[in-house]
N, C-alpha and C positions, 0 to 999 in steps of 0.2 A: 234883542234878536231881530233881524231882518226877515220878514217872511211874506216875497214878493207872490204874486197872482198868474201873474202873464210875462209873456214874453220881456214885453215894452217895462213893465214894473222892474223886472230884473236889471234890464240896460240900464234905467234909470236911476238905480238903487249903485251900481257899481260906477257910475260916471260921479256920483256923489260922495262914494266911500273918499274917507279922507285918512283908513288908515288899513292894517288886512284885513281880510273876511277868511275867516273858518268855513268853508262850502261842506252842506252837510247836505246825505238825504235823509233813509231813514236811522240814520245811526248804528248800527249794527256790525260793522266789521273794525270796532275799534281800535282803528287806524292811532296811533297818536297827533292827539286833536294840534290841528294849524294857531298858532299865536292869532288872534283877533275878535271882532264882532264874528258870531254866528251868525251865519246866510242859512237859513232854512229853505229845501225849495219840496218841501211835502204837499203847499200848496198849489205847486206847478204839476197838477196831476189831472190826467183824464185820458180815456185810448179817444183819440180824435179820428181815426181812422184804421180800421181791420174789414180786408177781403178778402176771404178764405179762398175764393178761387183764386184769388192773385198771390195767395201765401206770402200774405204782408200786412204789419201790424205799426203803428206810428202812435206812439204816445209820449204824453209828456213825460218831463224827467223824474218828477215825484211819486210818479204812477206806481203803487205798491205790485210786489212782484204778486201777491194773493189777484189783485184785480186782473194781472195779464194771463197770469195762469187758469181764472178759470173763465177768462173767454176762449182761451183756444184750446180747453176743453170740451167747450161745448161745441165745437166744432172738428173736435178729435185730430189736435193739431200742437205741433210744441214748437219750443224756441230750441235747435239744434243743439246747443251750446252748453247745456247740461247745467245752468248757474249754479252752485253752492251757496247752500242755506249756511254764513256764520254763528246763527243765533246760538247754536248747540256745544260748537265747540268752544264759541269765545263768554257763552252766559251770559250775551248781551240780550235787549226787549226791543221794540220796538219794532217798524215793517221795513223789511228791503227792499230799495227801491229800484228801477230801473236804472236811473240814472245812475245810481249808486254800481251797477252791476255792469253798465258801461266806463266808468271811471275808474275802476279798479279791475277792469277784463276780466271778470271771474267768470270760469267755465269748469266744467267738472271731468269724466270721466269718459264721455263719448270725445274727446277734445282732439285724438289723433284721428279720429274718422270722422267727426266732422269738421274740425277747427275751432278757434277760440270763440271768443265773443265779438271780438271784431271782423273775424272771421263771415259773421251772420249780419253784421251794422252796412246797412247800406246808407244812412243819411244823418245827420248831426244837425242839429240848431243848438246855436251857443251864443255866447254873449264875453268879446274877449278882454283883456283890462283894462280896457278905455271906454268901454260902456257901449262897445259897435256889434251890430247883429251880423251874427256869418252862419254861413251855410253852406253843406257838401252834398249831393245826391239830394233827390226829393226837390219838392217847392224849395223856389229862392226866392230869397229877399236880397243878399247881397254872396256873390262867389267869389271865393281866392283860389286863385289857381298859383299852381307851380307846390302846392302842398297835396297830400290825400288826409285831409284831417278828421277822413271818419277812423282811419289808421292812427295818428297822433290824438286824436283826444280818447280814444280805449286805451285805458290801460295809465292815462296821465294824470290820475288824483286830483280834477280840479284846479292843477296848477297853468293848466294854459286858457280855458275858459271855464264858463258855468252852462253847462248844458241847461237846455231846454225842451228839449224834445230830437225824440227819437226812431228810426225806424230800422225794421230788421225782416229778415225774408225768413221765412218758417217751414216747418217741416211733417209731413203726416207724422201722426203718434203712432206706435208697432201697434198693429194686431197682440202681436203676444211675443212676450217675454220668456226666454230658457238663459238658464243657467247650467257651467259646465265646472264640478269643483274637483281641485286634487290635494289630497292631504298627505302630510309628513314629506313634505321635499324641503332641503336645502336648499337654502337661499339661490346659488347658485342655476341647480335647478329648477327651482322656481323662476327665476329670471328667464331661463332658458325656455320653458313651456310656456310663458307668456310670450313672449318674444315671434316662437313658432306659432303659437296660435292667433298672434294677430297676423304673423307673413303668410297662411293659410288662405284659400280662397272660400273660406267658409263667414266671411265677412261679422268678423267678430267688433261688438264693438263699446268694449269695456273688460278689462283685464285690472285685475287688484288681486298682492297678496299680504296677506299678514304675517310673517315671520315668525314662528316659536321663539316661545320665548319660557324659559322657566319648564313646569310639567304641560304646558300649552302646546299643543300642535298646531304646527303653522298650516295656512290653509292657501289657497289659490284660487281665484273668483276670476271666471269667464263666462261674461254676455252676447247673446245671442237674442237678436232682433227682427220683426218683420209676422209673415202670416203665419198661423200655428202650426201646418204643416210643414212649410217649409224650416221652421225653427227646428223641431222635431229630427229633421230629416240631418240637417247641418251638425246638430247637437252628437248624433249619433257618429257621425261622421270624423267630429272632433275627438270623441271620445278613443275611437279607430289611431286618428294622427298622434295623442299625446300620450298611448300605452308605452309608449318606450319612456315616461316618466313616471309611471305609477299608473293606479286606480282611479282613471277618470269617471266621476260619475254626471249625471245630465239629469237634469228635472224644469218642467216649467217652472214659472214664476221667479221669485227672487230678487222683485222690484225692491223689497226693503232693503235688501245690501246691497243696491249702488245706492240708494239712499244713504246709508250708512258711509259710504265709502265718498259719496260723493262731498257730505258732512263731516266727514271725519270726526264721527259720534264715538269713537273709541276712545278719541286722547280729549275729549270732553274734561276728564279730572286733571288733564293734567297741567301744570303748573307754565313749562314754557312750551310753545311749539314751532316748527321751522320746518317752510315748505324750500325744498330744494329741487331743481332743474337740473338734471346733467346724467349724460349718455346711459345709455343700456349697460353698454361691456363697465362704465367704471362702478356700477352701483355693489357687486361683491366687495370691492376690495377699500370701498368709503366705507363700507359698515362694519368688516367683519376686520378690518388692519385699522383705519381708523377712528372710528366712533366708537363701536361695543368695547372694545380693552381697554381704552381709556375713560369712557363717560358709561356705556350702560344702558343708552336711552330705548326706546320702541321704537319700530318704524311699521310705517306702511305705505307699501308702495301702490299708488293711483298709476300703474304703466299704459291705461289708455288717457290719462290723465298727463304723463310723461313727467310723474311730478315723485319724489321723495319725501313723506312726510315724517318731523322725528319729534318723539316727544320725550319731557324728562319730569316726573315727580317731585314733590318735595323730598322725597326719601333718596330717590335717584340723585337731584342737586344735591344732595345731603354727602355722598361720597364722593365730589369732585369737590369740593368743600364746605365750610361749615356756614359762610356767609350764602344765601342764596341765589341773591343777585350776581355778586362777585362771580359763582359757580356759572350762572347761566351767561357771565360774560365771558368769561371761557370759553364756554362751548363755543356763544357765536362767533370769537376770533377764530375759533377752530375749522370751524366751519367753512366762512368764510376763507382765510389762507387755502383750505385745500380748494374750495371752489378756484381761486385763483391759477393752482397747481394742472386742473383737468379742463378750466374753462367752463364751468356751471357756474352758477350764482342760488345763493340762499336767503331766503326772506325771513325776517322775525317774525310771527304770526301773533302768536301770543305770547304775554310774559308781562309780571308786575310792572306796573308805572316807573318802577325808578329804573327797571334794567333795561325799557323802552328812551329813558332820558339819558341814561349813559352808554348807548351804542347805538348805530346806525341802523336803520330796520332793514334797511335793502341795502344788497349787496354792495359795495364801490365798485364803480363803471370809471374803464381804461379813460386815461387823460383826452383821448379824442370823443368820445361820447359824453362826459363830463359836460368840453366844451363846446361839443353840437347839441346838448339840453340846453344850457345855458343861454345858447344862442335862439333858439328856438323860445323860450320864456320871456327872453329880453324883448321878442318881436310882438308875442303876443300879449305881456304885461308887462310891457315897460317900467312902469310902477312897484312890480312886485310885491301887491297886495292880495294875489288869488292863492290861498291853501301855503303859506310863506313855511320852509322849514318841514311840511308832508315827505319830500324827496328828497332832502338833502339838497 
């Protein structure tokens, strides 16, 4: 295992790789691990810079997400961006790291109000497959222009460089927290009352529902943020807006269920899981015509999240059939072709090793984007030794 210090350790570490490097932080979103030496960079940790009046935090890339969180706690201050904790759903140990939370853009449930994780990245240091230090926004060392590579390295696994540090612009933390729920709506419904409650001016910001399932009543989860009066004020308001769906009720608090939501601690037991992407209007007619008749599985929908979660049990893969892998590669062809059909794409989140090694985890990206990644990797790791085989 490789497990550089500094900056300079890292360049020097990858100018000498002579074969891939596996780029890992804290291990925790068990990605299916890249073919080569592990690159550890849990050593490349420390906040080197947080000024809360400048609502800006720059840390290394190892920096556990525990240490960033509760500096800008103690300053009553967050990272906009809502990260997700994998540890719960996927059963992994270990700490999350920043770097890790940049490399794989994870954001959670405030993501349509306030954007992703890149969304919040104002500056990058990395180190790309020739062993050269670059830099976007922030102190430089060395600038490329004609790229935004705090945009290209969120969200690229590693595959184009190895970060090093990082910075991001922050956000005050609420006063207080209200919650608005409505229960027993159809899917449809459901769709629709979130939908309305975020195009409201009551600046909601996190919408989740859990669909019935079995003697389970489905439920509907709206957040509201900001000073407790005003929460209060809005909540009651909302409640007003979405009577023509039911019984809205409103109460403070309810931090643990976008906890929940934003973790997706529900499909915790379950066996495969798949985050999907794709419209409002098409999300009825993917579950209720093509996933539940044929597969079965649970969903829940992250809508300030903009994201589709679906899970399937062992019992669940048991009646698409008897092999389980076999079953969950079904599903993901299924998935996928229809992503294809409405223009979403669907991600493999979770699922045994072997149905991890016999299907693509991400979605396939149209012949032009294929070969504008392609091109893009070839510039920055000629070599094609950084995270080889992560993307496709």
């Amino acid at each position: 295992m490789i497990e550089p210090t500094t900056e300079q350790e890292i360049a020097q570490a990858v100018r000498d790789a002579t074969g891939p490097l596996s780029i890992r932080g804290g291990g925790t979103r068990g990605m299916a691990p890249a073919s080569g030496e592990v690159f550890s960079l849990a050593r490349v940790s420390g906040i080197s810079l947080y000024e809360p009046g400048a609502l800006t935090i720059v840390a290394g890339a190892g920096t556990p997400m525990s240490e960033i969180d509760a500096a800008l706690q103690s300053e009553g201050q967050m990272l906009p961006f809502e990260p997700m904790d994998h540890r719960v759903l996927l059963g992994t140990s270990g700490e999350p790291t920043i770097g890790g939370v940049v490399g794989a853009n994870v954001s959670g449930p405030r993501r349509l109000r306030a954007g992703a994780c890149r969304d919040s990245l104002i500056g990058v240091r990395f180190v790309d497959g020739r062993g050269d230090i670059l830099k976007n926004g922030g102190r430089v060392m060395k600038n490329v222009t004609g790229y935004d590579l705090v945009k290209l390295l969120s969200g690229s696994y590693g595959t184009l460089g190895v970060l090093s540090e990082v910075s991001f612009k922050l956000l005050p933390k609420p006063d207080a927290t209200g919650i608005v729920s409505l229960k027993g709506l159809s899917l449809t419904d459901g769709v629709a009352a979130m939908s309305a409650a975020l195009g409201s001016p009551y600046e909601v910001t996190g919408a989740a529902m859990r669909p019935g399932t079995g003697d389970t009543e489905s439920i509907v989860w709206l957040r509201l943020e900001g000073f407790e009066t005003s929460v209060t004020y809005r909540g009651a308001q909302l409640e007003k807006t979405l009577a023509k769906f039911g019984a809205a009720e409103f109460a403070l608090g309810g931090e643990e269920v976008w906890r929940a939501v934003r973790d997706v601690e529900a499909f915790a037991s379950k066996t495969c899981v798949w985050r999907a992407a794709i419209k409002a209007s098409d999300v009825p007619a993917m579950l209720e015509t093509s996933i539940w008749p044929k597969f079965g599985c649970d969903a829940l929908l992250d809508w300030g999240g903009g994201l589709v979660w679906i899970g399937c049990d062992n019992a669940e893969l048991a009646k698409i059939g008897q092999d389980p892998v076999a079953a969950g590669a079904r599903l993901h062809a299924h998935l996928q072709d229809h992503m294809k059909i409405v223009g979403g794409h669907a991600t493999l989140v979770k699922a045994p090793d072997a149905l991890k090694a016999r299907v693509p985890v991400f979605q396939p990206e149209a012949p032009a984007l294929v070969a504008l990644a392609k091109g893009l990797r070839a510039q920055f790791d000629p070599r094609g030794i950084l995270n080889p085989g992560v993307m496709g």
